[in-house]
C-alpha positions in Angstrom: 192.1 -0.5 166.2 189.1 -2.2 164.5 186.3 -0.1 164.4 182.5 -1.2 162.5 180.7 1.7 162.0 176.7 1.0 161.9 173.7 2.8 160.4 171.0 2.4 162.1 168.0 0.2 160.0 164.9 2.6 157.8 162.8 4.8 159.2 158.9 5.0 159.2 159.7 8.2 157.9 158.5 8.9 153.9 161.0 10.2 151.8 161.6 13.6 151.8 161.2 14.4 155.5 164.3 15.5 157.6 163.9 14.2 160.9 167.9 14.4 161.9 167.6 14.5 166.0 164.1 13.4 166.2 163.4 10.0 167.4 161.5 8.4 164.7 161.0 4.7 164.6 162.2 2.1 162.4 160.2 -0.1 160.0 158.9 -3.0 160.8 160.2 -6.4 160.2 163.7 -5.7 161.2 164.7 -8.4 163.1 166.0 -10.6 160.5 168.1 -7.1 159.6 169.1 -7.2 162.9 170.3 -10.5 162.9 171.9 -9.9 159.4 174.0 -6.7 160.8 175.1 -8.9 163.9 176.4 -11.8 162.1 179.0 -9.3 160.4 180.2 -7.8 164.0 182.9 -9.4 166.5 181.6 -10.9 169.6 183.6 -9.6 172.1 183.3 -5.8 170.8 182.6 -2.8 173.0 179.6 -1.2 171.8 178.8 2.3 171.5 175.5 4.4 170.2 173.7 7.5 169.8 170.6 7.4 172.1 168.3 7.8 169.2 165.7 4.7 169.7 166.2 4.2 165.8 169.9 3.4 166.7 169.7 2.1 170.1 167.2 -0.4 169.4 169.8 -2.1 167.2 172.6 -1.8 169.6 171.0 -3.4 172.4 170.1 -6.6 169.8 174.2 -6.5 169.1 175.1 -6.5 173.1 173.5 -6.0 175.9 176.3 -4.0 177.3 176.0 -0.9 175.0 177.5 3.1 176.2 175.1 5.5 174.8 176.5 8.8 174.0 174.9 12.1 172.3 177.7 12.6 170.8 177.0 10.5 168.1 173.7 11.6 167.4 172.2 12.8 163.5 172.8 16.9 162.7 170.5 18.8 164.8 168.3 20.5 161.7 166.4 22.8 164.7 163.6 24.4 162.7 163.6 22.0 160.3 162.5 18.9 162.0 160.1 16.7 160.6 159.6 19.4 157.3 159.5 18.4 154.1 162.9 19.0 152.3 160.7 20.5 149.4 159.1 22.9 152.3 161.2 24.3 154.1 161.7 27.8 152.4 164.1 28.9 149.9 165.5 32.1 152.5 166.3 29.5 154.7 167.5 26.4 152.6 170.1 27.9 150.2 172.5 29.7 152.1 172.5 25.8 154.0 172.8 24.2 150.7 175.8 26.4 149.6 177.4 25.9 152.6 176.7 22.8 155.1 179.8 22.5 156.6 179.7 26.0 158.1 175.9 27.6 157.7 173.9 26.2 160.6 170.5 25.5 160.3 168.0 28.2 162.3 168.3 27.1 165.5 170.3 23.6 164.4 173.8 22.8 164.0 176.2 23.3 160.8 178.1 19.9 159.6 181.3 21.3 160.9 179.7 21.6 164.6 178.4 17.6 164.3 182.0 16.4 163.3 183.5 18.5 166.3 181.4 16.7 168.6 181.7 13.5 166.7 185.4 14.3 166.6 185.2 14.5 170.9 183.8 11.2 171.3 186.5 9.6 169.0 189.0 11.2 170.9 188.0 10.9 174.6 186.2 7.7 173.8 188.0 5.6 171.3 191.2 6.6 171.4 191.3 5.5 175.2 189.6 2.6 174.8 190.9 -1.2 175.2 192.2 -3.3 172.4 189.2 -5.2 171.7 186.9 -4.0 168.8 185.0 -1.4 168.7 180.9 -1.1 167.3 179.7 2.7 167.0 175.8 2.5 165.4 174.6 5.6 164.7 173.4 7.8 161.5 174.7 8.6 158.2 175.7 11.9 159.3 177.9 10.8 162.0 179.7 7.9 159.9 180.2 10.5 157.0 182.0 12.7 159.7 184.2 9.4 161.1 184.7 8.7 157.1 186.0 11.6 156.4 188.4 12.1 159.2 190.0 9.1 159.0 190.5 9.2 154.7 191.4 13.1 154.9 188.8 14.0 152.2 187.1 17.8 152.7 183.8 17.8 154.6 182.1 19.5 151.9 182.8 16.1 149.9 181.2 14.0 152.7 178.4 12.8 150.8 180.7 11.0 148.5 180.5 8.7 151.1 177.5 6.2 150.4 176.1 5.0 153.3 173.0 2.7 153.0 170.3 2.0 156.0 171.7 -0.8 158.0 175.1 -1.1 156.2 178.2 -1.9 158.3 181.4 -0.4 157.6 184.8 -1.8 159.1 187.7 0.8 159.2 191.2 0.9 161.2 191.7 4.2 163.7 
């Protein structure tokens, strides 16, 4: 099955800030963006999307007829929200860093628990789903998780995968 797997479009946010489940905005122009990222999608595509506006927004410009699904929304970083990489404090950050696929963040999620649940969408969702193409926008987080699933390469390697603000990515499930 054709699958195009689509990061949402850059964030108002400055660098530095981790704002994984918070719904943050996008900058502004993005419409020719939008219009960019469609022209590289099928037509007749089902269309799937976290409910993130940042990623929503962009899937109701692609069809009309999108399923929005939590499942494919960013790592849940809890107490980290909207910090500043650089401030969130060492106690708390390095066991994370050592470990992201299994430490979760206080009161978040680990990378493990996001590809489990990105893991259940693919599943129930995907694997059930008609022969026509299939569109999943969502976050860098997420489309690491479907990369590394589908090319067998260790989570703890899942940043290997570059995956730019507004790219599209067409793989085979």
């Amino acid at each position: 099955m054709e699958v195009y797997l689509v990061r949402h479009t850059e964030t108002v946010c400055e660098k530095g800030i981790c704002y994984g489940q918070s719904d943050v905005a996008i900058l502004e122009p993005f419409l020719d963006l939008f219009e960019s990222i469609k022209k590289q999608l099928p037509e007749d595509a089902i269309v799937y999307s976290s409910p993130l506006d940042r990623c929503s927004q962009l899937a109701r410009y692609i069809s009309k007829d999108l399923i929005t699904d939590s499942r494919l929304m960013e790592m849940n970083f809890g107490d980290w929200e909207l910090k500043r990489w650089d401030e969130i404090p060492s106690d708390d950050i390095t066991p994370w860093m050592n470990d992201f696929v299994n430490v979760a963040v206080p009161n978040g999620e680990s990378f493990v628990q996001l590809h489990h649940r990105v893991l259940d969408f693919l599943n129930k969702e995907i694997e059930t789903a008609s022969s026509r193409p299939v569109v999943i926008v969502a976050h860098a987080g997420v489309i690491r998780s479907i990369l590394c699933e589908i090319s067998g390469l260790p989570l703890k390697d899942a940043f290997t995968n570059k995956v730019d603000f507004g790219s599209v990515l067409k793989v085979e499930l």
